[in-house]
C-alpha positions in Angstrom: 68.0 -71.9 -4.4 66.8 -74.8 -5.7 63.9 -76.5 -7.9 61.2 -78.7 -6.3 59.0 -81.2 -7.8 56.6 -83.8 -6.2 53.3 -85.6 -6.2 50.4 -87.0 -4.0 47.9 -89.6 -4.3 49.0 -90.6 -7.7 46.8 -93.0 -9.5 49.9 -94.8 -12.1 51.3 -97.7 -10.5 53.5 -97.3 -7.4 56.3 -99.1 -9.0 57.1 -96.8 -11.4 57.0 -93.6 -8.8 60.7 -93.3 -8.6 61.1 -92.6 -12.3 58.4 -90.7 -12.1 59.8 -87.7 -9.6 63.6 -88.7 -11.2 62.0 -87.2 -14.2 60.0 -84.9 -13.5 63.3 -83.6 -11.4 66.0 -83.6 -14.4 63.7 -81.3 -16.2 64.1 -78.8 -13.8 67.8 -79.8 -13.1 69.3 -76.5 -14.5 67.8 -74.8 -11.6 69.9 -77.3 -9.1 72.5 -78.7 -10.7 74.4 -79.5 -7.8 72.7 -82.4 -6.3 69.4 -84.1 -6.3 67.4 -85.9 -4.3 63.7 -87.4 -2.7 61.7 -89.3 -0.6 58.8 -91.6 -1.3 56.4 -93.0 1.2 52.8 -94.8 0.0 51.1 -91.6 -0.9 53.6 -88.9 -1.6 56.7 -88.0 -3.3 58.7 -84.9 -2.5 62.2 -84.3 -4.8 65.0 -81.1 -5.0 67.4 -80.5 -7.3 70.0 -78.5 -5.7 71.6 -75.0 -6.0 74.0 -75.3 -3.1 74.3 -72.5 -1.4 74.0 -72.2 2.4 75.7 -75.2 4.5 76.7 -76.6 1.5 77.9 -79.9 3.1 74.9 -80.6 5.1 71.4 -78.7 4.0 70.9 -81.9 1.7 67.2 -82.6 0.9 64.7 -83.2 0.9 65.3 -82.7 4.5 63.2 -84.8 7.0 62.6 -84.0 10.8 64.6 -86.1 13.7 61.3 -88.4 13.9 61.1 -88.8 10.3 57.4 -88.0 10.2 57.6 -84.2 8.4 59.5 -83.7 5.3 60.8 -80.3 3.6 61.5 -79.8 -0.2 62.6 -75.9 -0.7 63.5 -73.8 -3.2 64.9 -70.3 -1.7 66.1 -68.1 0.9 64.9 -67.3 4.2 67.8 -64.2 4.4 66.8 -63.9 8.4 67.3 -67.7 9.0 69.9 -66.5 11.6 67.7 -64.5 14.2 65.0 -66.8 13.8 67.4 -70.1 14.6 68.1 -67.9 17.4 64.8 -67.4 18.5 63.6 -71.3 17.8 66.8 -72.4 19.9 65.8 -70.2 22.6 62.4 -71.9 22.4 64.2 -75.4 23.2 64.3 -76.9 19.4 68.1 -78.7 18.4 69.5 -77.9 15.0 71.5 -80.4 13.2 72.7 -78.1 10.1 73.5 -74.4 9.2 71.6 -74.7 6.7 68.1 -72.2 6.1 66.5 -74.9 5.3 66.4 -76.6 8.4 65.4 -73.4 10.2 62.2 -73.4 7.8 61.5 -77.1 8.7 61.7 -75.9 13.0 59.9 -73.0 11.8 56.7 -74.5 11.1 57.0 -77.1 13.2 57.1 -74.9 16.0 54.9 -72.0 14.7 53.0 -73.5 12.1 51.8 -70.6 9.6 52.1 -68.1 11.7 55.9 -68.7 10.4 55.1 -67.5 6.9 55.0 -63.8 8.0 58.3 -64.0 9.4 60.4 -65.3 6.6 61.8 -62.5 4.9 63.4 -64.1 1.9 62.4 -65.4 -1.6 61.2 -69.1 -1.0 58.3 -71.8 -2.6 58.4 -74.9 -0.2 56.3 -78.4 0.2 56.0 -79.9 3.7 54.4 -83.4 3.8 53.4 -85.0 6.9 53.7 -88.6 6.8 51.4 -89.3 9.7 48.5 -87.5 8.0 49.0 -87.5 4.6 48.6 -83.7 4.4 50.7 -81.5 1.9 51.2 -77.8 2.8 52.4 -75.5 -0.5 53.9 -72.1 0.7 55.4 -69.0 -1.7 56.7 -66.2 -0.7 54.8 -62.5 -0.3 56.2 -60.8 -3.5 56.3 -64.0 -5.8 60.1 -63.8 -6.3 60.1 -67.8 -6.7 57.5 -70.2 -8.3 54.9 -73.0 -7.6 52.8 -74.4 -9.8 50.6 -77.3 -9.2 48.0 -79.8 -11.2 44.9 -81.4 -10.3 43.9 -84.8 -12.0 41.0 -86.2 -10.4 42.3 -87.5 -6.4 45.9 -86.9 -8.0 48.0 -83.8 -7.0 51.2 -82.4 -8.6 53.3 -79.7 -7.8 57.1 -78.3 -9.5 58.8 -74.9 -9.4 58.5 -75.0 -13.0 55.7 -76.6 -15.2 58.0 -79.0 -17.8 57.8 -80.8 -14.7 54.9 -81.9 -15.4 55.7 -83.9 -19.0 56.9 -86.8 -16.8 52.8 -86.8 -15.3 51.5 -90.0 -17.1 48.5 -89.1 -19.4 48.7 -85.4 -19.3 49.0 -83.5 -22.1 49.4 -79.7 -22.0 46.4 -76.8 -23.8 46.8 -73.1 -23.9 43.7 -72.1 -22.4 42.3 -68.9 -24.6 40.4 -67.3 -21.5 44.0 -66.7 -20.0 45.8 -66.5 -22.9 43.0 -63.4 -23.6 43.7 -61.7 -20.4 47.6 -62.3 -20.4 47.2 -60.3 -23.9 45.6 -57.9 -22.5 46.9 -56.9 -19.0 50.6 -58.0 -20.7 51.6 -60.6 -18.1 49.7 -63.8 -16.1 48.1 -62.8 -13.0 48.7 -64.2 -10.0 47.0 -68.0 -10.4 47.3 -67.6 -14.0 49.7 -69.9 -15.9 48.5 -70.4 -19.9 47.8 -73.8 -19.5 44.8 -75.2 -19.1 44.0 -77.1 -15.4 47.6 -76.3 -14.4 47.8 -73.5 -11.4 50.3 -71.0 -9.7 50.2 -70.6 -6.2 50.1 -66.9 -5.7 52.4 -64.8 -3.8 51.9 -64.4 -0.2 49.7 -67.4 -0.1 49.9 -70.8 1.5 47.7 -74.1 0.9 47.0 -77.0 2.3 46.3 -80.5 0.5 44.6 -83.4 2.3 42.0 -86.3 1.6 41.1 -85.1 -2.0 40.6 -81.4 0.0 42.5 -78.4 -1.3 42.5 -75.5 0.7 44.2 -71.7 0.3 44.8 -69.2 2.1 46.4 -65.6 2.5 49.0 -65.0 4.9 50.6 -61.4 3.4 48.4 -58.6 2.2 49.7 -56.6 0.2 49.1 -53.3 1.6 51.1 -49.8 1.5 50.0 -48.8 4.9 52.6 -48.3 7.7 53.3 -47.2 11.0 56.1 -46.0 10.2 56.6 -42.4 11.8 58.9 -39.5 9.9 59.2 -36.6 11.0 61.4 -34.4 8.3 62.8 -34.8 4.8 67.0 -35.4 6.4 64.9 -38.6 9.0 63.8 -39.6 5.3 66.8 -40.1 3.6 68.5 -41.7 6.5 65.7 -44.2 6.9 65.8 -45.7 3.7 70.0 -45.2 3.8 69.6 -47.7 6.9 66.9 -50.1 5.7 68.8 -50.6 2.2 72.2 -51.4 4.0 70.5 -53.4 6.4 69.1 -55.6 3.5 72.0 -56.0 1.0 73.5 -57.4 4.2 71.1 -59.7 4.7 71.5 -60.7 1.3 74.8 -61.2 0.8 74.7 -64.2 3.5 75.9 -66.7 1.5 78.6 -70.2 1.1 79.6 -68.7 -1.7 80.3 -65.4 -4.3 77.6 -62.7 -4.3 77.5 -60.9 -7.3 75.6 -57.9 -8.6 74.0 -56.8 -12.2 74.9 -53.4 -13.3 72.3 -51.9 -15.6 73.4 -48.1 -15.7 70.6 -46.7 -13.4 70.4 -45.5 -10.0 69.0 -48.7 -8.5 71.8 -51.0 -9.3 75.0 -48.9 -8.2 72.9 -48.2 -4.8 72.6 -52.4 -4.8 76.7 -52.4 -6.3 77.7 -49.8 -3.7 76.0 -51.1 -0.4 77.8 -54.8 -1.9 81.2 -53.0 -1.9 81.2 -52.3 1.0 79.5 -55.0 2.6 81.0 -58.5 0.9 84.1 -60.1 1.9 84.9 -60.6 -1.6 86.3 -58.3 -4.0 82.9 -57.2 -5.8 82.3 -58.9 -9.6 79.9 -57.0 -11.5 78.1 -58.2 -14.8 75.7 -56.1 -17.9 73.6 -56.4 -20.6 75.2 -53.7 -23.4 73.9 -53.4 -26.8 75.0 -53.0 -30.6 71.7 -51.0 -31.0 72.9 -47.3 -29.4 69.2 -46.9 -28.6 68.9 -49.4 -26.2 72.7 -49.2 -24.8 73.8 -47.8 -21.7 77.1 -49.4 -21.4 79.0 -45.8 -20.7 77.3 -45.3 -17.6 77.8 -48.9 -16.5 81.5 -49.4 -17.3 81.7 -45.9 -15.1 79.8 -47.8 -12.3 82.0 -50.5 -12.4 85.1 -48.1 -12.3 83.6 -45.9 -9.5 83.5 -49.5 -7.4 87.1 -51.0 -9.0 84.7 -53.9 -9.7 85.6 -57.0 -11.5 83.5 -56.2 -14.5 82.0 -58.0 -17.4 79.5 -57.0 -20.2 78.1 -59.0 -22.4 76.9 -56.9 -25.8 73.6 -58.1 -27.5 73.0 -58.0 -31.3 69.9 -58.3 -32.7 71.1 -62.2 -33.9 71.6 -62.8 -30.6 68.3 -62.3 -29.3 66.9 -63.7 -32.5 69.0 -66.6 -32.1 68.2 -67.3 -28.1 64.4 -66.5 -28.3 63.2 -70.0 -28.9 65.5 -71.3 -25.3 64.6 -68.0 -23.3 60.8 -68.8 -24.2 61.2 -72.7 -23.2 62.6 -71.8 -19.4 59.5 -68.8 -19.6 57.3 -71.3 -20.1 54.6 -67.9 -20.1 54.1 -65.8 -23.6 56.1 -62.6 -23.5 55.2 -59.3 -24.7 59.0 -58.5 -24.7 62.5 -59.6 -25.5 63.7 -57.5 -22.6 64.0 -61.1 -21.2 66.4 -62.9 -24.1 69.2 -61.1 -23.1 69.3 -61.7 -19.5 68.9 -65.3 -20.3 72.4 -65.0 -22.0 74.0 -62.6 -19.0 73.1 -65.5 -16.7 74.8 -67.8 -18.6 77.9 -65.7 -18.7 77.5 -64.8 -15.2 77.3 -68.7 -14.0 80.7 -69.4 -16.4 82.8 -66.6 -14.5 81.7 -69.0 -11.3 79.0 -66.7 -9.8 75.8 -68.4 -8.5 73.9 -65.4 -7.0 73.6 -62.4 -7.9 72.2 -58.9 -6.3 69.3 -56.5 -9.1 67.2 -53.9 -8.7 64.0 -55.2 -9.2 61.6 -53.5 -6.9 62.8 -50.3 -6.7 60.4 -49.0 -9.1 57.9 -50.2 -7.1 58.8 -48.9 -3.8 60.2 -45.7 -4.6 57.7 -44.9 -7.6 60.0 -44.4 -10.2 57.6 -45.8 -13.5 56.2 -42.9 -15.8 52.8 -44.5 -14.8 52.9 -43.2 -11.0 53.6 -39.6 -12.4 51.0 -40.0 -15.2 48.4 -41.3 -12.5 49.3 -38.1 -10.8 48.5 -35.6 -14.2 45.4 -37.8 -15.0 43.7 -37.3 -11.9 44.6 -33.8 -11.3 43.6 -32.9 -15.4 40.4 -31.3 -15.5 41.6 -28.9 -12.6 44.3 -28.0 -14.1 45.6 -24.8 -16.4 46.0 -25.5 -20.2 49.8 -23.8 -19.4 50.2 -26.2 -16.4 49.6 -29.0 -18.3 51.6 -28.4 -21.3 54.3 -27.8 -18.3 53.7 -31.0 -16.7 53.8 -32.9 -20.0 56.4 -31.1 -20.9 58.7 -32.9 -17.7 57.0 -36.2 -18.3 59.2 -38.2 -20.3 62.8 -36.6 -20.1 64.4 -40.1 -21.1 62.8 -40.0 -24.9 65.3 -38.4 -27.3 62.4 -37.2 -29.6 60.1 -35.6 -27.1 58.9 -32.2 -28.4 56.0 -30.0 -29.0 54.5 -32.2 -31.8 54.2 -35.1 -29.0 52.8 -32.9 -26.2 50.2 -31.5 -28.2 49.2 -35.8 -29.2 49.7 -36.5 -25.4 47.4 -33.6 -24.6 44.1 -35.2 -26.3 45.1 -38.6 -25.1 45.1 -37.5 -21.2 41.9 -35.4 -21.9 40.4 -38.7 -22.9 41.9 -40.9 -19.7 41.5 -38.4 -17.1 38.2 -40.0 -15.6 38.0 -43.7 -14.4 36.3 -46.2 -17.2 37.4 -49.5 -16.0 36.4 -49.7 -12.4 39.5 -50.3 -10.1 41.8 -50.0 -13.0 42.1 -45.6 -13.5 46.2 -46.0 -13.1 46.5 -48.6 -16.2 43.8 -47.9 -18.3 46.5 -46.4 -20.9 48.8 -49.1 -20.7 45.7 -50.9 -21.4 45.2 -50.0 -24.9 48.2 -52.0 -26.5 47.1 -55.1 -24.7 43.1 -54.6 -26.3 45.5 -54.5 -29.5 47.6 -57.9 -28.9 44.3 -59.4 -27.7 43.0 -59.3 -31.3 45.1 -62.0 -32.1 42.3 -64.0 -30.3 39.2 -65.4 -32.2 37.5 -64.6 -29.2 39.1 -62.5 -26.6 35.8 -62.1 -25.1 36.2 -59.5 -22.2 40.4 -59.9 -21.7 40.3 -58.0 -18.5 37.4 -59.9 -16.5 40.3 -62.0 -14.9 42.0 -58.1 -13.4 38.6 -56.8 -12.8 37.9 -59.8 -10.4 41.0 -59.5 -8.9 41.1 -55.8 -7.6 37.2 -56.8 -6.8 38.1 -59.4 -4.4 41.0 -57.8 -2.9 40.9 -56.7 0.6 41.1 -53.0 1.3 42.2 -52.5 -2.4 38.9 -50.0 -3.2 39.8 -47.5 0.0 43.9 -47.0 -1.2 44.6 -43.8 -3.2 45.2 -43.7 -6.8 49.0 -44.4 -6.0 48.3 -46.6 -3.9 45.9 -48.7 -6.4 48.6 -48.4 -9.2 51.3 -49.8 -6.7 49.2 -52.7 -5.8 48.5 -53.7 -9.5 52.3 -53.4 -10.5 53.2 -55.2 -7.8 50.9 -58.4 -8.3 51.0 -58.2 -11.9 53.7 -57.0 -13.8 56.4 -57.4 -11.4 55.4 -60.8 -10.1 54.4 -62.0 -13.9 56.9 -60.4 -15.5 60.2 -59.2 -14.2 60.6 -61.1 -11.2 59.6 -64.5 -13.2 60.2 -64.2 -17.3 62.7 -61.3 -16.9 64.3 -62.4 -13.4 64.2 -66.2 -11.3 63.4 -68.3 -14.8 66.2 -66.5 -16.9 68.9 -66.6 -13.9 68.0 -70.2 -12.5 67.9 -71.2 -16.7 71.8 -71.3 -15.6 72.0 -72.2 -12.1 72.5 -68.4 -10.8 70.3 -67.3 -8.2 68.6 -63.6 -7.9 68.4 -61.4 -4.8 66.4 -58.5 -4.7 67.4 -56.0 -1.6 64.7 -53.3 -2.4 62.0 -56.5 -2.2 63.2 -56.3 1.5 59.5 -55.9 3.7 61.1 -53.0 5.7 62.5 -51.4 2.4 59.2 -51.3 1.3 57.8 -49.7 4.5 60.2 -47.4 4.7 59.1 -46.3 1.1 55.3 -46.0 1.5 56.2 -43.6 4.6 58.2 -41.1 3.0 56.6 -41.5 -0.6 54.5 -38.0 -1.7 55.2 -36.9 1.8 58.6 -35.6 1.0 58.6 -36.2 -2.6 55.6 -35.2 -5.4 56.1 -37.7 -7.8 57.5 -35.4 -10.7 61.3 -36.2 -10.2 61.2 -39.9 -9.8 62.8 -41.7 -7.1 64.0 -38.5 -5.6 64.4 -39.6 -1.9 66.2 -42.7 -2.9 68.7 -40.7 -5.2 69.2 -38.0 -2.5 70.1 -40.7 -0.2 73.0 -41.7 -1.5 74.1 -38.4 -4.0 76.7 -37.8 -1.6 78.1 -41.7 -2.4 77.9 -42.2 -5.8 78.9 -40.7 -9.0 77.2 -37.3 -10.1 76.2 -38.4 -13.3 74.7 -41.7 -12.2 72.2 -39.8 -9.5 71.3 -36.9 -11.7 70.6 -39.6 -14.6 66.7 -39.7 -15.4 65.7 -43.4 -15.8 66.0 -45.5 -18.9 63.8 -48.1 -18.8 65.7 -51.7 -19.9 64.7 -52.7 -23.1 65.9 -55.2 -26.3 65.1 -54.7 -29.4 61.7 -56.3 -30.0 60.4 -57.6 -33.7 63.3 -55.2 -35.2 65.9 -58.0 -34.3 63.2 -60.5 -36.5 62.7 -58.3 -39.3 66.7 -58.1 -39.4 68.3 -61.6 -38.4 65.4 -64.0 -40.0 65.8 -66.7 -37.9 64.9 -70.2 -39.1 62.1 -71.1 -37.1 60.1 -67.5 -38.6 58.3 -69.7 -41.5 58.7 -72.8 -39.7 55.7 -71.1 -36.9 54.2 -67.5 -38.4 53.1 -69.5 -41.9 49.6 -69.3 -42.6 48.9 -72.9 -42.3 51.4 -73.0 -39.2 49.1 -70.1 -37.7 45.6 -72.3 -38.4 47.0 -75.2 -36.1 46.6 -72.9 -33.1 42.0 -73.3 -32.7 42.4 -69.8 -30.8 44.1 -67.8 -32.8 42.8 -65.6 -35.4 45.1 -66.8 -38.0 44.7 -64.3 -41.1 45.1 -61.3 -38.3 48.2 -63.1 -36.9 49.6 -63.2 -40.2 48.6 -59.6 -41.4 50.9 -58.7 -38.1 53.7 -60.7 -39.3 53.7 -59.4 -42.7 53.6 -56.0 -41.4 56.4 -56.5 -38.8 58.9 -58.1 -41.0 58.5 -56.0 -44.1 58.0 -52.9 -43.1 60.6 -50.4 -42.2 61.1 -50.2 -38.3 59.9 -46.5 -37.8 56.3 -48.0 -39.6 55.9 -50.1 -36.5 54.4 -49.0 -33.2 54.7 -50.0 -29.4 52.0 -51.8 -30.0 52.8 -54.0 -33.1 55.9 -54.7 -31.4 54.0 -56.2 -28.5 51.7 -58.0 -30.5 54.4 -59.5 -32.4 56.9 -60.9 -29.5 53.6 -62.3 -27.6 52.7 -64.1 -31.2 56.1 -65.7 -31.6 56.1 -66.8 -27.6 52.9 -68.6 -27.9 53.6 -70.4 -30.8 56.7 -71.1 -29.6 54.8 -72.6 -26.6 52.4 -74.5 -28.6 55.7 -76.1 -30.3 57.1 -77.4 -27.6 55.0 -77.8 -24.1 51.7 -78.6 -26.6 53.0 -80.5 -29.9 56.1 -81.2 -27.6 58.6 -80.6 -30.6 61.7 -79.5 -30.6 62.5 -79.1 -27.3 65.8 -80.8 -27.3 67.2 -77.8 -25.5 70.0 -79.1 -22.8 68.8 -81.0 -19.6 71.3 -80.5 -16.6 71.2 -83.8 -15.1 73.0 -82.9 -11.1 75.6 -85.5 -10.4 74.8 -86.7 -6.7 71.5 -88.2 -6.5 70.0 -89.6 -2.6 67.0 -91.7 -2.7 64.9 -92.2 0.3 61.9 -95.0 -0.3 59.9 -95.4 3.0 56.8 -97.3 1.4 55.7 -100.1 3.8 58.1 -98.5 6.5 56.0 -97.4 9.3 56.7 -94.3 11.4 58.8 -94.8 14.4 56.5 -95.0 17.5 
């Protein structure tokens, strides 16, 4: 795991290049503080900072081939590196490393592309071919790890994360309202979607291609829920996905060093903590997120976990200070507006994770995904069915919808009841599954002077997407969580950017491409969708605690504009003041402030989901505009890595 940074073509004077990628390096160094490095030639620079890993000795970069011609920066894992050295050794190529990041270099020398679909692993790599000048970008197919890249004219810029880019002479950063509009709206960035005006993201499965002033991209993953996977009864099921999740945490437990895994209280993670156990040569650490706010806590069934396993546990408990207090660094390594503080605290677990000496980590993330365990699948499943349904049947179905609220009675079904009668045929073309979620993020995109249509951006997506119109109503709302929420959201804000904030890199086993094929080919086949996740739970019931597999899901959450209204931070007046709110040309200040007021003087039960929404996504983009825009204090803590190797090859020619 690492962080990348480089440039091409650059107009500023060749003499000052090596600053140049020195800096724009150090501001990602938290993400590698271990070493650092880059290459220069007369048309390119490549840099890495350094998470060391795998071959911790030797997989130095960037990492050039034997001729010197092709060079590697690479932030990632390839988890299959082993077979496919194998395979590339039986082809005739000579390894000098262990490292994954020499496989990745033989890789696509050897296949070229046709690599990409092979990789299974979370990676975002540049390969620059000094002979031609070209610059290939590649990310990997769920968007686990990020690329962002700038176009100024013939100059071309690329980083893992965009405060890269403050060291790019002449550029200044602008939220751009269209995205800001849609981000508001669909309650994330979508795939090529950043905030910033003229600066990119490479989306996931895609790879491009950079050469003479000519940018090219291009798809080399699908995402698609199709399989050929063949299974025959219920018990082939279970044993399938029992096989396909031990077979990844394996995988993902190749490491130099410690593996550890985040506890959260929910089936997902002790099937991740389990599998680990048992897997690991080391005795298993274990780390959670546990709150003073009993609403939001699950610390009892995570301290059971850890007890079940005879982990080495530690929990970090979160107080509404605390994610008042951390907000303002959490947003900085986001560098996207939130509509959430889910992500604060996982910013401070990583810290404490990366202090007890652990620098990767095994989640969850995914499962929901794969197995269909979000409310959404199962109310995709009522809306559709609706109008052919029995008033009894539905007050049944309602009735089992939401068995993790505390306060879920007749009073709500009966409100839920009008609200599914009005979303149970498709307004939004493509978009039947979310068109409820939909509704807060019209709300939040009134904070916009003019929003204009916030979900043209998603309409065009699903549009353009192969194949996307022909999948089933499941199928359409997997496909959308997958590329939106999951890559915008909790694999980025929520996941990579809070973990690598502190050096610690992420794993995800149920992101594993044969975990997820093993899901689409038992989902709704041996499962309806009304008990979530039942095939994954029944998998392992006879493994784990009772309580754990029977345990309904909790969805993680943090206190939202609560932990405002209650701690007062500082930096409140200092960005929500009226004539703080006017500097920002998009926003529709006196709204914005009507919000705030609202938020932080009412009592809690006075504000809804989607105030609450509104409010974080307010404070993260002013935040933004304070330091990436007005670039003020940002004088949060730059890890600067200690070894630093220089290659300049200007005026060297390649070897003939």
């Amino acid at each position: 795991m690492c962080g990348i940074a480089g440039f091409l073509g650059a107009a500023h004077e060749p003499a000052a290049w090596p600053e140049t990628i020195r800096t724009m390096l150090t501001a990602i160094g938290h993400r590698g503080p271990d070493a650092m490095g880059h290459m220069l030639d007369d048309r390119a620079a490549l840099g890495t900072a350094r998470l060391s890993i795998i071959d911790i000795a030797s997989g130095i970069q960037p990492m050039g081939d034997p001729s010197g011609r092709y060079w590697l920066a690479y932030n990632g894992e390839v988890y299959n590196y082993l077979e496919l050295r194998a395979e590339l050794e039986a082809a005739g190529c000579v390894f000098e490393t262990r490292s994954d990041t020499e496989v990745v270099l033989q890789a696509w020398l050897h296949w070229g592309a046709a690599c990409l679909p092979r990789f299974n692993g979370g990676f975002a790599f540049a390969l620059y071919d000094r002979a031609s000048g070209r610059l290939v970008l590649a990310r990997d197919r769920y968007g686990k790890r990020p690329l962002f890249y700038l176009r100024r004219g013939g100059e071309f810029y690329f980083a893992s994360e965009m405060k890269s880019f403050f060291a790019v002479p002449g550029f200044t950063f602008e939220q751009d309202a269209e995205q800001l509009a849609s981000i508001l709206a669909c309650w994330t960035p979508l795939p090529d979607q950043t905030g910033f005006r003229g600066i990119d993201s490479l989306p996931m499965g895609e790879w491009m291609s950079v050469e003479n002033d000519t940018v090219n991209r291009h798809r080399y993953e699908a995402l698609s829920f199709d399989t050929a996977e063949s299974v025959a009864s219920e018990a082939e099921a279970l044993e399938l996905i029992r096989e396909r999740l031990r077979a990844s945490v394996a995988l993902r437990l190749r490491s130099d060093v410690e593996v550890g895994v985040y506890l959260s209280g929910g089936v997902d993670s002790a099937i991740t903590a389990l599998l680990a156990q048992r897997e690991s040569r080391h005795a298993l650490s274990t780390f959670s997120v546990a709150f003073e706010d009993a609403a939001f806590d699950e610390s009892p069934q995570q301290r059971e976990m850890a007890d079940f396993l005879g982990s080495r546990h530690q929990a970090l408990t979160i107080s509404h200070g605390d994610i008042a207090s951390a907000l303002p660094d959490a947003v900085f390594h986001a560098e996207v507006p939130a509509f959430r503080c889910a992500f604060v605290p996982m910013y401070l677990l990583s810290r404490l994770t990366r202090d007890a000496g652990i620098k990767v980590i095994l989640s969850g993330e995914g499962a929901d995904e794969a197995f269909l365990g979000y409310d959404l699948f199962k109310e995709v499943l009522l809306r559709r069915a609706w109008n052919h349904l029995g008033e009894d049947v539905r007050r049944d179905r309602l009735g089992r919808l939401y068995p993790h609220l505390a306060h879920y009675g007749p009073q709500e079904i009966a409100a839920l009841t009008g609200l599914y009668q009005q979303f149970a045929e498709e307004r939004m073309p493509g978009l039947f599954s979310h068109e409820m979620r939909f509704q807060n993020g019209r709300f939040a995109a009134r904070l916009l002077r003019d929003a204009g249509d916030p979900f043209a951006a998603i309409s065009r997506l699903v549009a353009g997407a192969p194949g996307y119109g022909a999948m089933s109503d499941i199928h359409k709302a997997q496909w959308l969580e997958y590329r939106t929420l999951l890559a915008g959201y909790l694999l980025s804000t929520q996941g990579e950017r809070m973990s690598l904030a502190h050096g610690v890199e992420n794993r995800c086993p149920f992101l594993d491409p044969a975990v997820v094929a093993a899901a689409s080919a038992t989902n709704l086949r041996f499962d309806d969708g009304v008990e979530e996740k039942r095939l994954l739970r029944l998998a392992f019931a006879d493994e784990l605690p009772a309580s754990i597999v029977t345990k309904r899901k909790f969805p993680y959450r943090a206190p939202d504009s609560a932990a405002f209204a209650s701690a007062r931070p500082d930096y409140l007046e200092a960005l929500l003041s009226e004539s703080e709110l006017t500097k920002l040309p998009f926003l529709d200040a006196k709204f914005a402030k009507r919000l705030t007021d609202k938020v932080l003087n009412r009592p809690a039960g006075e504000i809804g989901t989607k105030e609450d929404q509104c409010f974080v996504f307010l404070l993260s983009i002013a935040l933004l505009d304070r330091y990436f825009v007005r670039r003020e204090g940002a004088g949060l803590t730059r890890v600067v890595p200690p070894q630093s190797r220089a290659i300049d090859l200007r005026g060297k020619p390649l070897a003939a």
